[in-house]
N, C-alpha and C positions, 0 to 999 in steps of 0.2 A: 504494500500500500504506500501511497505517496501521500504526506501530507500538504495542502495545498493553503500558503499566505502571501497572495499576491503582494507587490506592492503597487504604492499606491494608494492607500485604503488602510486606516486604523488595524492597528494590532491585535492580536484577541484580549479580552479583557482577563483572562486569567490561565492557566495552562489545559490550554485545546488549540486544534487549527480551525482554521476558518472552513475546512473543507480536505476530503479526501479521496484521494482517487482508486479504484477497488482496479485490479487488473480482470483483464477476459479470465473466465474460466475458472475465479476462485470461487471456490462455495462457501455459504455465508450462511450465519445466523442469524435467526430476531428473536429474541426475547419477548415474554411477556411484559408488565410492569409488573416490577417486585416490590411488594411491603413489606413492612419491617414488622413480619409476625415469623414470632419463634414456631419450631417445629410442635411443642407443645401446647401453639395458640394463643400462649401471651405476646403480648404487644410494649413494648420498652415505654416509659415516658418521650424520655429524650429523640428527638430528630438526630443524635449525632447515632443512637444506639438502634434506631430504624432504620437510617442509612446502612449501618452496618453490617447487619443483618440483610439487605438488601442486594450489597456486591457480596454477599458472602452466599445467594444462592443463585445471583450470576454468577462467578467464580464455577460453581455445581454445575451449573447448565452449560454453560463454556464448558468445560472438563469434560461433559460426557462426550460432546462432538469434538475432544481432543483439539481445542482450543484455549486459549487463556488471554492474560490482560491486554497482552500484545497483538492480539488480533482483534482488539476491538476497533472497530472506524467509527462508531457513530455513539453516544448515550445521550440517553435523552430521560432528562427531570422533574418532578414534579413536587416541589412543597407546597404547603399551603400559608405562608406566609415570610416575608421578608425574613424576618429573625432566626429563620431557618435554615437559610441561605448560608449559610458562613460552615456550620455542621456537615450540611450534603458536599461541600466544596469541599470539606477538609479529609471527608472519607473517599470522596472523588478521588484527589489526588495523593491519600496512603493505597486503592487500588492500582492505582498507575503508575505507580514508584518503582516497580519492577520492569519499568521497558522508558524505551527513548522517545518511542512514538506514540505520537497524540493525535486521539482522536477527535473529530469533530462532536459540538458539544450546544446543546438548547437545554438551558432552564424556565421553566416556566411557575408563577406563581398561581393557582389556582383555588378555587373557593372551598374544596375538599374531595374527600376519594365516598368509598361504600361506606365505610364507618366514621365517625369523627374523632375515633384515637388515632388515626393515620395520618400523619405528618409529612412523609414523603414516598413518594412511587419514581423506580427507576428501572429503565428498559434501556438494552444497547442492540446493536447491530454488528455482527464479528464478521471477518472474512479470512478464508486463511488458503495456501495454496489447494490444488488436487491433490 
C-alpha cells in the first residue's frame, strides 16, 4: 500500500495519510464496527477502555484472515462526543505503533450507537498481498 499526502494541501491533523492506495489484486478486509463490550458483556466506563477493547477485537478479526496492524489502509471512528476524542486517538495510535505505515483515517462525532453506554465504535479496512 502506498500512502498518499499530496502536496499542496494541509497536513493530516494527526498520525494518518490523507489517502491510500491498495495495489490490483490484494485482498482486503472490512470490519464491522467494534464496541467496547467485553466478551462477558460488560461495557468499560471509560472511552479510553472501549476503544481498547475495540482494536483488540480488530487485532482478532485481522488475525484470523492473517492480517495485522500493518495492513490496515482505512479506520474509521465513531465517539459520541468531543471529550472522547483524545482517548480513541490515543488507543488509535498504541495500535499503530507497531508498523511505519499509516493508514487513512475519519473521525466522526455522533449523537450515539444501540445502547447509550457506548462511547465509541470502530471499523477498518485491511489489505494485504495474494
Amino acid at each position: 500500500m502506498k500512502a498518499l499526502n499530496p502536496t499542496g494541501m494541509p497536513p493530516p491533523f494527526a498520525r494518518y495519510a490523507h489517502g491510500v492506495e491498495i495495489p490490483a489484486g490484494w485482498r482486503q478486509v472490512k470490519t464491522s464496527g467494534q464496541l467496547g463490550i467485553r466478551l462477558d458483556g460488560t461495557i468499560p466506563e471509560s472511552a479510553y477502555e472501549q476503544a481498547v477493547i475495540c482494536f483488540e477485537n480488530i487485532e482478532k478479526i485481522l488475525a484470523s484472515a492473517g492480517m495485522g496492524a500493518s495492513d490496515v489502509a482505512h479506520v474509521s471512528a465513531y465517539v459520541t462526543d468531543r471529550a472522547y476524542m483524545a482517548d480513541y486517538m490515543r488507543v488509535r495510535d498504541e495500535f499503530l505503533a507497531s508498523t511505519s505505515r499509516l493508514p487513512s483515517s475519519t473521525l466522526l462525532i455522533v449523537s450515539g450507537f444501540t445502547r447509550p453506554e457506548f462511547k465509541v465504535e470502530v471499523e477498518v479496512l485491511s489489505a494485504a498481498p495474494e
